[in-house]
C-alpha positions as CSV (number, residue, x, y, z in Angstrom):
1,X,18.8,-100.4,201.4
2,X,22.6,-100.4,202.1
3,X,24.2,-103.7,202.2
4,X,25.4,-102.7,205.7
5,X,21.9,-102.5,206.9
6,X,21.2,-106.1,205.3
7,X,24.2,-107.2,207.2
8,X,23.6,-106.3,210.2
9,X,20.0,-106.9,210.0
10,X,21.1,-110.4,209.4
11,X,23.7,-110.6,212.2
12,X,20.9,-109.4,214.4
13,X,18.9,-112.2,213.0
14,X,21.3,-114.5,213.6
15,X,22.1,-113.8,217.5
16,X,18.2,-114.2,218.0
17,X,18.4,-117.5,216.2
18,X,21.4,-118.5,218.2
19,X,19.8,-117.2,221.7
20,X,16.5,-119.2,221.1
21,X,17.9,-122.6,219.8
22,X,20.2,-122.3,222.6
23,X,17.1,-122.0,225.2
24,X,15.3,-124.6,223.1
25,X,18.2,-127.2,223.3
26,X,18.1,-126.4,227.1
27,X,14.4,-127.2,227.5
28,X,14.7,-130.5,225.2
29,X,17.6,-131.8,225.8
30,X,19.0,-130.8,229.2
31,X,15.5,-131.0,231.2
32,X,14.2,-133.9,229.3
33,X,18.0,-136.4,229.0
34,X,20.6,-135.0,230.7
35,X,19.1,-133.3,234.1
36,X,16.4,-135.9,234.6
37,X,17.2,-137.5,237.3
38,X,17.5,-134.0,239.7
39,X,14.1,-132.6,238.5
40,X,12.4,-136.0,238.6
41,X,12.5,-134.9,242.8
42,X,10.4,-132.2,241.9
43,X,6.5,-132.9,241.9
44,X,4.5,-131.1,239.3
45,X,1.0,-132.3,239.2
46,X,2.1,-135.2,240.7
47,X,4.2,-135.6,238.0
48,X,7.8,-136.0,238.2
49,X,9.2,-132.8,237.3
50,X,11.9,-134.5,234.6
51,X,9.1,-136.5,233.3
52,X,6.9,-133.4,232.5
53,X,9.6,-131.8,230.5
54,X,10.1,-135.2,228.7
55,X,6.8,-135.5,227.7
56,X,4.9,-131.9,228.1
57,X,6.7,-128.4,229.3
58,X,9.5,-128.8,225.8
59,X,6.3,-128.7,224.1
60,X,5.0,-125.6,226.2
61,X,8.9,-124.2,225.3
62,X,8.8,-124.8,221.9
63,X,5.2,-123.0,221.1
64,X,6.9,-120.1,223.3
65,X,9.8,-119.3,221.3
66,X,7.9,-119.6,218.2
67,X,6.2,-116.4,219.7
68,X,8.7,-114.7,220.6
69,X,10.7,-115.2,217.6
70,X,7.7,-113.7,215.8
71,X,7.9,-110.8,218.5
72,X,11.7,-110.3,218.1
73,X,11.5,-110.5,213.9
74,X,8.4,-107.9,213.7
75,X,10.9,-105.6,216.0
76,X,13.4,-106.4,214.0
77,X,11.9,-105.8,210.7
78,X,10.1,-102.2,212.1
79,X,13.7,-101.1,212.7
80,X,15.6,-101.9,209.8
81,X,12.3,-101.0,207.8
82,X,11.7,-104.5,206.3
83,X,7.9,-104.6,207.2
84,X,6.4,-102.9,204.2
């Protein structure tokens, strides 16, 4: 394989990364910390909508984007023909 395949296989790689850390910083921090206060008006399960990110739906996030990394490297690795 090329070293211009590897490199953009691993640029590829790396927007992926970026694009779910970004969503999982979102999840944790921003709906758990820093937007608390305006989803703890929502009711979810007669839970406060803040607190169920807080203590729950990041977990829910998290075990998502594991999966869909998964999804996104098996594509990933089918095109470039890394999955041999």
């Amino acid at each position: 394989m090329s070293t211009s395949m590897k490199t953009k296989y691993w640029k590829e790689n790396l927007k992926y990364l970026g694009i779910l850390l970004f969503i999982w910083f979102i999840a944790s921090f921003g709906f758990g910390i820093i937007w608390v206060e305006e989803l703890n008006s929502i009711k979810l399960g007669g839970f406060k909508l803040g607190f169920w990110f807080a203590q729950q739906g990041s977990i829910y996030v998290f075990v998502v984007l594991i999966f869909a990394y998964i999804l996104l490297m098996n594509r990933l690795d089918k095109k470039y023909n890394f999955d041999k």
